[in-house]
PDB file with SEQRES, HELIX, SHEET and CRYST1 records, atoms N, CA, C and O in Angstrom:
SEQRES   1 A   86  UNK UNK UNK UNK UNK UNK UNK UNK UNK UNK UNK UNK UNK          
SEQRES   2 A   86  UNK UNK UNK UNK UNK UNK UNK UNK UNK UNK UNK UNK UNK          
SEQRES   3 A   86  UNK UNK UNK UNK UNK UNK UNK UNK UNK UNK UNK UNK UNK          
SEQRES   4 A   86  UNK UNK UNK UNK UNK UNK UNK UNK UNK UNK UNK UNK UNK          
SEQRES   5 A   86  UNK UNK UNK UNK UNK UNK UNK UNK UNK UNK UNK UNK UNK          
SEQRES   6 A   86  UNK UNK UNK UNK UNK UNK UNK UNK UNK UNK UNK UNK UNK          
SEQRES   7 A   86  UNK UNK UNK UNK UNK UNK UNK UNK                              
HELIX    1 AA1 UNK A   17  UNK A   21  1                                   5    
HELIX    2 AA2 UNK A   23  UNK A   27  1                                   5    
HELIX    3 AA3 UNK A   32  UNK A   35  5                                   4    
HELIX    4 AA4 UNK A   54  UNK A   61  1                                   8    
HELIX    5 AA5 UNK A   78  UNK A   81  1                                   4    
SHEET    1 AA1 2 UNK A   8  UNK A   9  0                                        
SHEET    2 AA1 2 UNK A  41  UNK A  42  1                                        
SHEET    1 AA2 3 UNK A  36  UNK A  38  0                                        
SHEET    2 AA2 3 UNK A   3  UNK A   6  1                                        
SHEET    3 AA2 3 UNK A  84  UNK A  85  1                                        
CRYST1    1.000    1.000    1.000  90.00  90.00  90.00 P 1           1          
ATOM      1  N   UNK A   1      48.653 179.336 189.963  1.00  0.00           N  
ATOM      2  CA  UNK A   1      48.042 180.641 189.939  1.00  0.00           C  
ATOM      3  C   UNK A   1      49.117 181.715 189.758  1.00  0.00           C  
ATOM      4  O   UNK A   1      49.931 182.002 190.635  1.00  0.00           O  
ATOM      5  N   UNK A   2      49.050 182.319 188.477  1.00  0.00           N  
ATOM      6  CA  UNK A   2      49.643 183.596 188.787  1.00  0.00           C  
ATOM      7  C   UNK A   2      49.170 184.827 189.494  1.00  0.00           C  
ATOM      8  O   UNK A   2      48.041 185.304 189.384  1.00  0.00           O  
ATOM      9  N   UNK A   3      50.211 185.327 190.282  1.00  0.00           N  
ATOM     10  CA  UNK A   3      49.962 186.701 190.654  1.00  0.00           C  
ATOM     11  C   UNK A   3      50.544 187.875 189.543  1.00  0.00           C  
ATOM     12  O   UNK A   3      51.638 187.944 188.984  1.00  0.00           O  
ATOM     13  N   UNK A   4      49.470 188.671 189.473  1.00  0.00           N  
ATOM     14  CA  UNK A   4      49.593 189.797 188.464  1.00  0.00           C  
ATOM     15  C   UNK A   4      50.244 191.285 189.151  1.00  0.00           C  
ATOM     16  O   UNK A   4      49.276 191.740 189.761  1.00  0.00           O  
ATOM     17  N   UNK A   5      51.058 191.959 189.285  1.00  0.00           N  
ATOM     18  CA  UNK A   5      51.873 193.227 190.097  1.00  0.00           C  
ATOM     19  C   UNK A   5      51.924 194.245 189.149  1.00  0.00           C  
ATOM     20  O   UNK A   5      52.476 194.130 188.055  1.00  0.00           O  
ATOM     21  N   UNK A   6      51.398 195.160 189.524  1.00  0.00           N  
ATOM     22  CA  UNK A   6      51.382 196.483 188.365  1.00  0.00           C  
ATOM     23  C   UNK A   6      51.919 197.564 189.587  1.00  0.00           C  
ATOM     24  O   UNK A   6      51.344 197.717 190.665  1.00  0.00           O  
ATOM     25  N   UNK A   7      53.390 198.402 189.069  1.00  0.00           N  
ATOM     26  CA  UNK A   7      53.639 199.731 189.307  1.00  0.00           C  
ATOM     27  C   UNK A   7      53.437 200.513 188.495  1.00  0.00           C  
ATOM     28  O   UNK A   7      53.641 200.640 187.288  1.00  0.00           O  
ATOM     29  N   UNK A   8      52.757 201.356 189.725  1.00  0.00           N  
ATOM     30  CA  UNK A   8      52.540 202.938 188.972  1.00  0.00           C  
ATOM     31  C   UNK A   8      53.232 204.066 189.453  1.00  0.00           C  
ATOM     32  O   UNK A   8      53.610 204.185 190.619  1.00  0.00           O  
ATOM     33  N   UNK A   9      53.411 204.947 188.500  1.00  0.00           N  
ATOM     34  CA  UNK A   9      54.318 206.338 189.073  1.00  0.00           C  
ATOM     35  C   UNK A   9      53.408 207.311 188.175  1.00  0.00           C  
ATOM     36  O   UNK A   9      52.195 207.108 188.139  1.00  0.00           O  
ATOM     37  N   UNK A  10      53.925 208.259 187.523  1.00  0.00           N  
ATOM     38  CA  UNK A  10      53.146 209.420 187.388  1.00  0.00           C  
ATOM     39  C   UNK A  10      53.373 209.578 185.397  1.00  0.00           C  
ATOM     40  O   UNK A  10      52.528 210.064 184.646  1.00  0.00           O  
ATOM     41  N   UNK A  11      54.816 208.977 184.949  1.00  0.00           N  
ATOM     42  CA  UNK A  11      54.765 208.723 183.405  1.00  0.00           C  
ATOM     43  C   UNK A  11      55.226 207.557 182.970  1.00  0.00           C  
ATOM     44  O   UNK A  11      55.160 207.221 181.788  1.00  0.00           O  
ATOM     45  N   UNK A  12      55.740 206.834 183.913  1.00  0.00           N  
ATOM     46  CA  UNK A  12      56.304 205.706 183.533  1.00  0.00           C  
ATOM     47  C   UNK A  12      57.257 205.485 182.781  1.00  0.00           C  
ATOM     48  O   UNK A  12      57.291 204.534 182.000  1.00  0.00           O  
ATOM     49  N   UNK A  13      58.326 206.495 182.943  1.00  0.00           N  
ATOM     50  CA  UNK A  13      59.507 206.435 182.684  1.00  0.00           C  
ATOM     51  C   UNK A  13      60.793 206.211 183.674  1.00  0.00           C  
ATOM     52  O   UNK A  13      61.870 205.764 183.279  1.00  0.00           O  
ATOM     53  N   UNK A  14      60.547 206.542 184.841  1.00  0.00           N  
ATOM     54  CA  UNK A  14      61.098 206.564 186.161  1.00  0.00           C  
ATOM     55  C   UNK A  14      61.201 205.457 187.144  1.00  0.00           C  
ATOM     56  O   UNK A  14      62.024 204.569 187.366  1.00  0.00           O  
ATOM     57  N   UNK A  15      59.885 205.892 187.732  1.00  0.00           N  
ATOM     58  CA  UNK A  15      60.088 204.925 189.081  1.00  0.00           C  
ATOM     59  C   UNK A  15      59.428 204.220 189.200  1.00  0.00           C  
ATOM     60  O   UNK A  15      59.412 203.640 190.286  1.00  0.00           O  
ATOM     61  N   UNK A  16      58.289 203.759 187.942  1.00  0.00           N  
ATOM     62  CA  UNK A  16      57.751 202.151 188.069  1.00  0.00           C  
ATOM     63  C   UNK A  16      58.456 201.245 186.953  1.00  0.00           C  
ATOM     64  O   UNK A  16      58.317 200.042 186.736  1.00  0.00           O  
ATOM     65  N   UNK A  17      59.124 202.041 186.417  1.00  0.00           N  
ATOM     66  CA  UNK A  17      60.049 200.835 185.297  1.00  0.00           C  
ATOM     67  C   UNK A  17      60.874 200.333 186.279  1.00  0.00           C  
ATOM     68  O   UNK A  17      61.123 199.129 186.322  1.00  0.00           O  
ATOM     69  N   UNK A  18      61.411 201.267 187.223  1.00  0.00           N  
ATOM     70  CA  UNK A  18      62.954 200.908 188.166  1.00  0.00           C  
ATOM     71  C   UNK A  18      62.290 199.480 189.007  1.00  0.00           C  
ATOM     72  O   UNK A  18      62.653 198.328 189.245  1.00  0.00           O  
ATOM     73  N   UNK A  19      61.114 200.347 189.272  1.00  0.00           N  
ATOM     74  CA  UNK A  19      60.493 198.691 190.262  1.00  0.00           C  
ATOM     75  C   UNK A  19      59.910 197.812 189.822  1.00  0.00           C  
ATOM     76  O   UNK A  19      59.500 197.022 190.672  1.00  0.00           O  
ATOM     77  N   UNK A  20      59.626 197.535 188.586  1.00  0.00           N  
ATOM     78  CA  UNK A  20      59.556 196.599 187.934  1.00  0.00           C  
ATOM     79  C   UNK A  20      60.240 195.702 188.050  1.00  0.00           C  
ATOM     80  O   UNK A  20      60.104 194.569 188.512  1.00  0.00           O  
ATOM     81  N   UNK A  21      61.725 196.739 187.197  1.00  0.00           N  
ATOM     82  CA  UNK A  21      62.834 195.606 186.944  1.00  0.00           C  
ATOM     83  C   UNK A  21      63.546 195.104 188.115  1.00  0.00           C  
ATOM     84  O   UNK A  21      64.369 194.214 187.902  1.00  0.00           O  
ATOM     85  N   UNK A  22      63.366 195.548 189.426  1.00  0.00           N  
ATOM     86  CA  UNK A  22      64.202 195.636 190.468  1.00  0.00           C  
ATOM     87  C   UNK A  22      63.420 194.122 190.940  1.00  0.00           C  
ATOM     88  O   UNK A  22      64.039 193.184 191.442  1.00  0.00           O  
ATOM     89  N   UNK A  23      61.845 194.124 190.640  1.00  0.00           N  
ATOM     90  CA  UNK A  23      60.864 192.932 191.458  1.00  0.00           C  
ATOM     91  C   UNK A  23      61.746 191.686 190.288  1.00  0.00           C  
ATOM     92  O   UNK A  23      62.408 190.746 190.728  1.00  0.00           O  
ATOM     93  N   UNK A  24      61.604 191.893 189.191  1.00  0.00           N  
ATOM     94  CA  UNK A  24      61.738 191.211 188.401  1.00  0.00           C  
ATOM     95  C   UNK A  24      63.375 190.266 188.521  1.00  0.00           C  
ATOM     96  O   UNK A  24      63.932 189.190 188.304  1.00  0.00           O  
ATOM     97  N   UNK A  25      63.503 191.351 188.925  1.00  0.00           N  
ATOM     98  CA  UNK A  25      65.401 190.854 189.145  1.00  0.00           C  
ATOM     99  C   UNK A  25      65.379 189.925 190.214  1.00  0.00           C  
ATOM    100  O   UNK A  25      65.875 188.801 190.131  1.00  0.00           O  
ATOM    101  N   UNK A  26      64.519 190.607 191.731  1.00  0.00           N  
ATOM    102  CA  UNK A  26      64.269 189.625 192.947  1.00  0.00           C  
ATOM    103  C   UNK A  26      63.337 188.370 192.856  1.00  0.00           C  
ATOM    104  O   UNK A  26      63.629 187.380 193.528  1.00  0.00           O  
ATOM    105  N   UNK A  27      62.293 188.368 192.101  1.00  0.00           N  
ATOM    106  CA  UNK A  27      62.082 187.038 191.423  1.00  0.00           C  
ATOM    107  C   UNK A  27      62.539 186.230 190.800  1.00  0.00           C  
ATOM    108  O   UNK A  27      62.216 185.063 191.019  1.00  0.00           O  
ATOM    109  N   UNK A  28      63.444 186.544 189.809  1.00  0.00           N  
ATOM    110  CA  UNK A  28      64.236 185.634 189.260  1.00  0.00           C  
ATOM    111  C   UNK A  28      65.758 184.924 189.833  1.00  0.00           C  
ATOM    112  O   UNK A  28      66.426 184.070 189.250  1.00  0.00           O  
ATOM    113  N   UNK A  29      66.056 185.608 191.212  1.00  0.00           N  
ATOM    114  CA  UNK A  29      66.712 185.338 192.061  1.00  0.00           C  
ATOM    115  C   UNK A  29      66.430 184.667 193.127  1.00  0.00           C  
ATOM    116  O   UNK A  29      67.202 184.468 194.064  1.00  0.00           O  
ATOM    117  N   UNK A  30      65.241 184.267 193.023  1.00  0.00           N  
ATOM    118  CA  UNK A  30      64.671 183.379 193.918  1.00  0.00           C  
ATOM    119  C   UNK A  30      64.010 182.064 193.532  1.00  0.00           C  
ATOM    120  O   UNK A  30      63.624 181.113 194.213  1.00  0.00           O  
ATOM    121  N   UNK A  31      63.997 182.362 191.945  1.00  0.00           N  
ATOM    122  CA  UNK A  31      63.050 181.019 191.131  1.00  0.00           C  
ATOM    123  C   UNK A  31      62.016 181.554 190.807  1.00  0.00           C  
ATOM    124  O   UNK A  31      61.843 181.303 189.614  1.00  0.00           O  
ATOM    125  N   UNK A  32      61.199 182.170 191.203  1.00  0.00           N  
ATOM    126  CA  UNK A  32      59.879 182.834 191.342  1.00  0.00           C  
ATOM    127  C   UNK A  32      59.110 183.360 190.352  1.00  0.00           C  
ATOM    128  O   UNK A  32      57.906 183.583 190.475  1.00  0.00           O  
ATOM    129  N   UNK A  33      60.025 183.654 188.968  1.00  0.00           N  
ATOM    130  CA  UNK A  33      59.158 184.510 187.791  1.00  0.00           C  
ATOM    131  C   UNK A  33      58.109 183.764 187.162  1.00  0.00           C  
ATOM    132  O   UNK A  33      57.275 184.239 186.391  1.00  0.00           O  
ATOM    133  N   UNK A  34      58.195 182.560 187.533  1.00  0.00           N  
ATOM    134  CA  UNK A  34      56.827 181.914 186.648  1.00  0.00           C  
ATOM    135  C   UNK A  34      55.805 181.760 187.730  1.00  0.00           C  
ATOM    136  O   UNK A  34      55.165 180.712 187.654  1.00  0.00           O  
ATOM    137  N   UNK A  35      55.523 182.509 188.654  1.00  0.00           N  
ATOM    138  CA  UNK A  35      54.895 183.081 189.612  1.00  0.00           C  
ATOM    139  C   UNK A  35      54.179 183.912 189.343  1.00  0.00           C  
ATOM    140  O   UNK A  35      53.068 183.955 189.872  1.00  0.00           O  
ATOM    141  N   UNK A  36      54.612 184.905 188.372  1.00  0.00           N  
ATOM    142  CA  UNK A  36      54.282 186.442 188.411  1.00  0.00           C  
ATOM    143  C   UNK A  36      54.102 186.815 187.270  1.00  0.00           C  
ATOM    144  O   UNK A  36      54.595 186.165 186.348  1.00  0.00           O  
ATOM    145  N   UNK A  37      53.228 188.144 186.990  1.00  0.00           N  
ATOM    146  CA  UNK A  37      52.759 189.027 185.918  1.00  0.00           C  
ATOM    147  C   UNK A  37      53.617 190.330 186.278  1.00  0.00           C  
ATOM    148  O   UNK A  37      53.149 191.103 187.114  1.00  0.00           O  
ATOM    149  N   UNK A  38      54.359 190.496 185.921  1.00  0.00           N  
ATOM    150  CA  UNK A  38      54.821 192.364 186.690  1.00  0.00           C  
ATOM    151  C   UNK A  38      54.598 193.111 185.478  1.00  0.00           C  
ATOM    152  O   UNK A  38      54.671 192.534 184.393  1.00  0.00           O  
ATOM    153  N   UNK A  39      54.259 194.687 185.582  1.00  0.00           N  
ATOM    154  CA  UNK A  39      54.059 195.311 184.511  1.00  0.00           C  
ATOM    155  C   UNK A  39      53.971 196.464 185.062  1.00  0.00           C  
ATOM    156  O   UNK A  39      53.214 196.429 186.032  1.00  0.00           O  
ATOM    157  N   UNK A  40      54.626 197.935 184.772  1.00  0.00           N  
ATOM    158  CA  UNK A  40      54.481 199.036 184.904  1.00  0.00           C  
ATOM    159  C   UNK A  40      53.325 199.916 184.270  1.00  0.00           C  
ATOM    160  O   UNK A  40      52.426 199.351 183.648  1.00  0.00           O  
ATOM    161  N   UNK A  41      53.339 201.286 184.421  1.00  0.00           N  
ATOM    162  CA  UNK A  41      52.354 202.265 183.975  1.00  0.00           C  
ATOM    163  C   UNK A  41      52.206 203.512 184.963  1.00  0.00           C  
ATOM    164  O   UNK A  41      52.170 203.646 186.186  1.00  0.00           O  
ATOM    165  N   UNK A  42      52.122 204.536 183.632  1.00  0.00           N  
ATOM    166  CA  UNK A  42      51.969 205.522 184.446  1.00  0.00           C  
ATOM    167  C   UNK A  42      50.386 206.417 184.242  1.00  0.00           C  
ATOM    168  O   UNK A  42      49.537 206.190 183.380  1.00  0.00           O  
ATOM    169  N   UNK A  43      50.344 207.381 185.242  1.00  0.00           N  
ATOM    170  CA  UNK A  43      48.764 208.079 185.547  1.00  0.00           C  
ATOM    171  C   UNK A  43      49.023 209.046 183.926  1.00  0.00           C  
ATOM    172  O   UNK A  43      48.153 209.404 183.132  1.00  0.00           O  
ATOM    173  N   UNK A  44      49.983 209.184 183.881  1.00  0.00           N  
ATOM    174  CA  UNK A  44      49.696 210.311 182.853  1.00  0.00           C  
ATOM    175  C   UNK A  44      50.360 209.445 181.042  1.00  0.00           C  
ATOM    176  O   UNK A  44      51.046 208.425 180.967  1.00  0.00           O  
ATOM    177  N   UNK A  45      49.963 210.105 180.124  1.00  0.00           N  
ATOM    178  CA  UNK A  45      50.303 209.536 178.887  1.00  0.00           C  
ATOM    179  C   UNK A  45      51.250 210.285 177.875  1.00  0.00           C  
ATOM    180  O   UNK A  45      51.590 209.965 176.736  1.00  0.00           O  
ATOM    181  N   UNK A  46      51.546 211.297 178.586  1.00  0.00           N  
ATOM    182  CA  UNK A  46      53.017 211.809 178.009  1.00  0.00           C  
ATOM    183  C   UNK A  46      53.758 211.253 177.349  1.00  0.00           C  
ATOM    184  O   UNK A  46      54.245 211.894 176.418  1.00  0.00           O  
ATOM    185  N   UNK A  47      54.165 209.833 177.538  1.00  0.00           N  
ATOM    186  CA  UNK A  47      55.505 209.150 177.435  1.00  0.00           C  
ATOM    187  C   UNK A  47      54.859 207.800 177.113  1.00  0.00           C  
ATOM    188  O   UNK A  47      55.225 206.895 177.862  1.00  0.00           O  
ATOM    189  N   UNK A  48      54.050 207.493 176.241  1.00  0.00           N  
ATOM    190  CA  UNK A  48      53.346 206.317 175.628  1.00  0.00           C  
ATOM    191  C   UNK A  48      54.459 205.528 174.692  1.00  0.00           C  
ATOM    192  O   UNK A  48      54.886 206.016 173.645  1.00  0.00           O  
ATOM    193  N   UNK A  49      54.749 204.621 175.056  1.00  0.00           N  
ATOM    194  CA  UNK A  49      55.814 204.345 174.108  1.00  0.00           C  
ATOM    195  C   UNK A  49      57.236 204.065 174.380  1.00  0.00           C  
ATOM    196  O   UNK A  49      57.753 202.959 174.223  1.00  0.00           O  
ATOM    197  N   UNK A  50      57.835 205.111 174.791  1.00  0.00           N  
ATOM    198  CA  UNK A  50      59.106 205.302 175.422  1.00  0.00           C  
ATOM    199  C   UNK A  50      59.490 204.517 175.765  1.00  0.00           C  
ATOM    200  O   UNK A  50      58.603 203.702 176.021  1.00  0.00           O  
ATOM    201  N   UNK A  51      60.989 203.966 176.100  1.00  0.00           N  
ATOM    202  CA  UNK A  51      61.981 203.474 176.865  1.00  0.00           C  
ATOM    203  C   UNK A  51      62.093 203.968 178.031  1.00  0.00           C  
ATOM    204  O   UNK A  51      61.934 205.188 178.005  1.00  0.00           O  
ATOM    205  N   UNK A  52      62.367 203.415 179.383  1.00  0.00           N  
ATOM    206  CA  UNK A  52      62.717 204.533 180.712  1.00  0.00           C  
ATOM    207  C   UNK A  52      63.823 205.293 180.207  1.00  0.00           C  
ATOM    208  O   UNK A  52      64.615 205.071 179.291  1.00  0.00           O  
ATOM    209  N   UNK A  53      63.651 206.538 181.270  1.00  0.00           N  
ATOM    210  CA  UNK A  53      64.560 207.330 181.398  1.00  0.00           C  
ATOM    211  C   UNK A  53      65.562 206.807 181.448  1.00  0.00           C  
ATOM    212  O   UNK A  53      65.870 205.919 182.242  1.00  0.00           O  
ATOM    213  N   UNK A  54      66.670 207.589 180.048  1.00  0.00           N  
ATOM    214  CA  UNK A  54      68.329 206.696 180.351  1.00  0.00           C  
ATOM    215  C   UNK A  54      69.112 207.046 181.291  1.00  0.00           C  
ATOM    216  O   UNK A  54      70.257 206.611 181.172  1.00  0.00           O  
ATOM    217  N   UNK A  55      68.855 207.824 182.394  1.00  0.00           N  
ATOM    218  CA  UNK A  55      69.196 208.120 183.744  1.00  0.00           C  
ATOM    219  C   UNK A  55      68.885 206.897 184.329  1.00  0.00           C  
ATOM    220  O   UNK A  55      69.784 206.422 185.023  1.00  0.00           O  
ATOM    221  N   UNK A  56      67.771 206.208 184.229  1.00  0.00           N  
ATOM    222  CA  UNK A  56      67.330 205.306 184.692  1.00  0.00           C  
ATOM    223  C   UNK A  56      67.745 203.999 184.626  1.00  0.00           C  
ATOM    224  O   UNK A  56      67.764 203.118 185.486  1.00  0.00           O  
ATOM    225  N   UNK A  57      68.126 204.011 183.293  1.00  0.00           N  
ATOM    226  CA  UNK A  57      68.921 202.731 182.501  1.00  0.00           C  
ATOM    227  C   UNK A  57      69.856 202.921 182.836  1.00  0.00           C  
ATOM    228  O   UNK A  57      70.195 201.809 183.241  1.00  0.00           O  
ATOM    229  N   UNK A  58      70.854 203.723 183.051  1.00  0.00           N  
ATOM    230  CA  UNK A  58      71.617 203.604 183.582  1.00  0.00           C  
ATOM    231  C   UNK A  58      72.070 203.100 185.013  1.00  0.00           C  
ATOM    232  O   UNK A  58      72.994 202.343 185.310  1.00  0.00           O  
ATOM    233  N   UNK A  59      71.071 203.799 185.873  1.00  0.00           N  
ATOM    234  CA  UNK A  59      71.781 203.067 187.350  1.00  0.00           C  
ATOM    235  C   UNK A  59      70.687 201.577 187.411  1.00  0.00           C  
ATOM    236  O   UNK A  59      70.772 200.767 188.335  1.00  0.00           O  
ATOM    237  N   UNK A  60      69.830 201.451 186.415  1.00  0.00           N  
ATOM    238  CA  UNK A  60      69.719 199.945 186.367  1.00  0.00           C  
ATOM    239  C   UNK A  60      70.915 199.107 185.895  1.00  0.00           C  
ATOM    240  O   UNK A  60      71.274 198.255 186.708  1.00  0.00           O  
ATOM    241  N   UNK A  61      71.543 199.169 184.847  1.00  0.00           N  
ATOM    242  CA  UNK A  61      72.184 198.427 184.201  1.00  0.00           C  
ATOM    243  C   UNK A  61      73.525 198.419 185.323  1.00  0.00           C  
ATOM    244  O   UNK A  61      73.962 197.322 185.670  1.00  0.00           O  
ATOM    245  N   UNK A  62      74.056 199.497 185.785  1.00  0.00           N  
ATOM    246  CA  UNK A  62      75.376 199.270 186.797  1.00  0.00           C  
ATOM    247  C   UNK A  62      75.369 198.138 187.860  1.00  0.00           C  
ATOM    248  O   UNK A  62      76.319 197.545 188.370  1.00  0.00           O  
ATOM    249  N   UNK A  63      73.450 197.945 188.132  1.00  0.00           N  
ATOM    250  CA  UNK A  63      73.544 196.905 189.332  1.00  0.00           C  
ATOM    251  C   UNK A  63      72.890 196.064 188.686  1.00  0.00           C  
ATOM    252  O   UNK A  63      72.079 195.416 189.347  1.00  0.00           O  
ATOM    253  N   UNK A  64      72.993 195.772 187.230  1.00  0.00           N  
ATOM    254  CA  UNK A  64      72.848 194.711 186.455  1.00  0.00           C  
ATOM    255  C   UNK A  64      70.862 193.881 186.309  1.00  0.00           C  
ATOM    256  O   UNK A  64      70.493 192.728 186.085  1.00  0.00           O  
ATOM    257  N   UNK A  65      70.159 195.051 186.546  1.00  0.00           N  
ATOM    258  CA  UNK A  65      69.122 195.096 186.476  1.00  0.00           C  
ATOM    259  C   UNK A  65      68.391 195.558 184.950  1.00  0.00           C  
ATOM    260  O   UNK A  65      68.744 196.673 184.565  1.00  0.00           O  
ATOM    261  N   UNK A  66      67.561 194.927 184.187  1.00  0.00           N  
ATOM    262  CA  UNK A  66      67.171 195.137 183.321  1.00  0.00           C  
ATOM    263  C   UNK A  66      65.642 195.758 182.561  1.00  0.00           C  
ATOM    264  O   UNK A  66      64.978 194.909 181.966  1.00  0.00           O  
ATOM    265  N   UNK A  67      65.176 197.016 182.584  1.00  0.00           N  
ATOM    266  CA  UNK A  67      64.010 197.137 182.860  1.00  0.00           C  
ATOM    267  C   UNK A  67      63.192 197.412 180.950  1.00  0.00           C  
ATOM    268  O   UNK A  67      63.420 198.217 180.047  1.00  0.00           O  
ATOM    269  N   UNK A  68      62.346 196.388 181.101  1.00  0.00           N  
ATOM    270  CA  UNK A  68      62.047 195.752 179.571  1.00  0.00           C  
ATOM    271  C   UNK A  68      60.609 196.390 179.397  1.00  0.00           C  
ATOM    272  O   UNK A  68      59.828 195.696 178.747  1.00  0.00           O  
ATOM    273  N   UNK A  69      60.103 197.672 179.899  1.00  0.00           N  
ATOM    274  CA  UNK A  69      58.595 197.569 179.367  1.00  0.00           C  
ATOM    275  C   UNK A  69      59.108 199.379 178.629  1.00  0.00           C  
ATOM    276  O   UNK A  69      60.122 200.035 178.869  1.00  0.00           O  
ATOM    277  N   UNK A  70      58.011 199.684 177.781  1.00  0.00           N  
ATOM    278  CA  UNK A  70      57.843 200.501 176.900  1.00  0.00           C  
ATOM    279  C   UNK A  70      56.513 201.509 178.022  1.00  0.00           C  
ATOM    280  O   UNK A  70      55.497 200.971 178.461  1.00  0.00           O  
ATOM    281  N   UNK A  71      56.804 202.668 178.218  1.00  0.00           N  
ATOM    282  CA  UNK A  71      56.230 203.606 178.929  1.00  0.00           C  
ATOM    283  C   UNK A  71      54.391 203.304 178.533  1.00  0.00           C  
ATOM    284  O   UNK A  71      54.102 203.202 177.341  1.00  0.00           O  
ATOM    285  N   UNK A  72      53.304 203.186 179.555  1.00  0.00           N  
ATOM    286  CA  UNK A  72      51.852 203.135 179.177  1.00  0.00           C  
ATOM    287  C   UNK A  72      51.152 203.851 179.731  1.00  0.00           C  
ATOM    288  O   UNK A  72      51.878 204.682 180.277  1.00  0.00           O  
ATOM    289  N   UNK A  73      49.953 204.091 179.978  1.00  0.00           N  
ATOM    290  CA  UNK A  73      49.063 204.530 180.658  1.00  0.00           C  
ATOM    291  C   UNK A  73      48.107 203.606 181.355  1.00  0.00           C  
ATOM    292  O   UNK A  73      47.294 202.840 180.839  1.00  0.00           O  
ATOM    293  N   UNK A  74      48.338 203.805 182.530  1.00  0.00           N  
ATOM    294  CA  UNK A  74      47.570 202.449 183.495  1.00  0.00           C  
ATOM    295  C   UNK A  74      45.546 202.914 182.667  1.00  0.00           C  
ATOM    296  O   UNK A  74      45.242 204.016 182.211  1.00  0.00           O  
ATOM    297  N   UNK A  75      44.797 201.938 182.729  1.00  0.00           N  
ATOM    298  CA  UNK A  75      43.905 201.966 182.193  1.00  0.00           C  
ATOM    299  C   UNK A  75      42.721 201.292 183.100  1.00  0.00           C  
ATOM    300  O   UNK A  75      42.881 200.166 183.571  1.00  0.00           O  
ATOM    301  N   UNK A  76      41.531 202.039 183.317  1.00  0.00           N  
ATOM    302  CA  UNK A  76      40.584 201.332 183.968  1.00  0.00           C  
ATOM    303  C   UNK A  76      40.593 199.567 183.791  1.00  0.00           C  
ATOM    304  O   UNK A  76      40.086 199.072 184.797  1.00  0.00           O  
ATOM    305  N   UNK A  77      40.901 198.829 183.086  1.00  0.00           N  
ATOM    306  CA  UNK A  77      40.744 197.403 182.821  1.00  0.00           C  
ATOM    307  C   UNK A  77      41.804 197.275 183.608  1.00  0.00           C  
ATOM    308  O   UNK A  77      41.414 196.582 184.548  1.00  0.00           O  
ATOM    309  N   UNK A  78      42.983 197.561 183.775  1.00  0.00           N  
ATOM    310  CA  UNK A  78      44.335 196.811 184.858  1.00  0.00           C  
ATOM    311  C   UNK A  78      43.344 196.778 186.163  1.00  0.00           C  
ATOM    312  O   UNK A  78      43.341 195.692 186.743  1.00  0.00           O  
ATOM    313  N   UNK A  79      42.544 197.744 186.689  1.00  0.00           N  
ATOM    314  CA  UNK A  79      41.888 197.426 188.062  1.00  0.00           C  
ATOM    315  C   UNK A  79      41.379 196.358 187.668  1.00  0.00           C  
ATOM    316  O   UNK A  79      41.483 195.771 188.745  1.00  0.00           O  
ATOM    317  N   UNK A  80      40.877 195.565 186.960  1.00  0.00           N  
ATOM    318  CA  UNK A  80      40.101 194.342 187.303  1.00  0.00           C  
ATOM    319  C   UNK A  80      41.366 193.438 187.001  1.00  0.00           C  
ATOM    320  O   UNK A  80      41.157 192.342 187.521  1.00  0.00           O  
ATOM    321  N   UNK A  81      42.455 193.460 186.438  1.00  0.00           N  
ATOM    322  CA  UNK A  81      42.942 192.721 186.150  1.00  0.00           C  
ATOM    323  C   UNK A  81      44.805 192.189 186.522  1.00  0.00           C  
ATOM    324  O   UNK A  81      45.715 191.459 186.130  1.00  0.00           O  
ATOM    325  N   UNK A  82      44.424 193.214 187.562  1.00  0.00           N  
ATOM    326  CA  UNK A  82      45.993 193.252 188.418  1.00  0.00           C  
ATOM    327  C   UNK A  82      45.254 192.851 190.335  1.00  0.00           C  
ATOM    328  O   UNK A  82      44.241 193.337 190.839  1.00  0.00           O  
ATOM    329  N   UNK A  83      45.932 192.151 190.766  1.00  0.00           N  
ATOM    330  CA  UNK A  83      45.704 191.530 191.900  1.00  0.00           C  
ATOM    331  C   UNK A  83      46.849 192.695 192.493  1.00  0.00           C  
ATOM    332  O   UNK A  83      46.544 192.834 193.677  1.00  0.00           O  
ATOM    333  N   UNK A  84      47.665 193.312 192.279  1.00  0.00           N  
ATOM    334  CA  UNK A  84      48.625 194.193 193.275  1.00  0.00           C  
ATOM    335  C   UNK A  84      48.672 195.377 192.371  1.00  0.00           C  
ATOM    336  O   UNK A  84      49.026 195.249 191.199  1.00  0.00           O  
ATOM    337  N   UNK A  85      48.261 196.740 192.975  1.00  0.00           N  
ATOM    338  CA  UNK A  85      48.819 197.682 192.567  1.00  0.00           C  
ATOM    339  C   UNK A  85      49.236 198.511 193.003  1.00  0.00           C  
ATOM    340  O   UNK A  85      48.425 198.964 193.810  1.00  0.00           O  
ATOM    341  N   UNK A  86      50.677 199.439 192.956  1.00  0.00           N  
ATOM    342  CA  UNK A  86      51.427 200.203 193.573  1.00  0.00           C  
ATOM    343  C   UNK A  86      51.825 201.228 193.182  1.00  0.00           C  
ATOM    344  O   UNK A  86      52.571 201.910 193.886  1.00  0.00           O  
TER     345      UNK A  86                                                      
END                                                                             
């Protein structure tokens, strides 16, 4: 069974890419990613598309964290289809 994990923040350039990649990093440090669905999104659609903030990429990449999703807009269908959302 996978578990499905969706963060949300407000554009999804920030602080659900960071925790994404941060879960993603602690899963794969444990064995765990074929466990899991992780996927970010944000409330607003400003930033559809985008890369995180390279502020962001940046103090990811120093602690060697990698954050791989393209900015979205969380969408009525993730409620049926995310078992965690944050």
């Amino acid at each position: 069974m996978t578990i499905k994990v969706l963060f949300v923040c407000l554009g999804n350039i920030c602080r659900s890419p960071a925790a994404e990649g941060v879960f993603l990093s602690l899963l794969k440090s444990k064995g765990l990613e074929g466990q899991f669905f992780v996927d970010s999104a944000g409330t607003g659609g400003w930033h559809i598309g985008s890369t995180p903030d390279k502020r962001m990429q940046q103090a990811a990449n120093r602690r060697g964290i990698k954050l791989p999703s393209l900015a979205r807009q969380i969408t009525e269908k993730d409620l049926d289809d995310f078992d965690l959302i944050l």
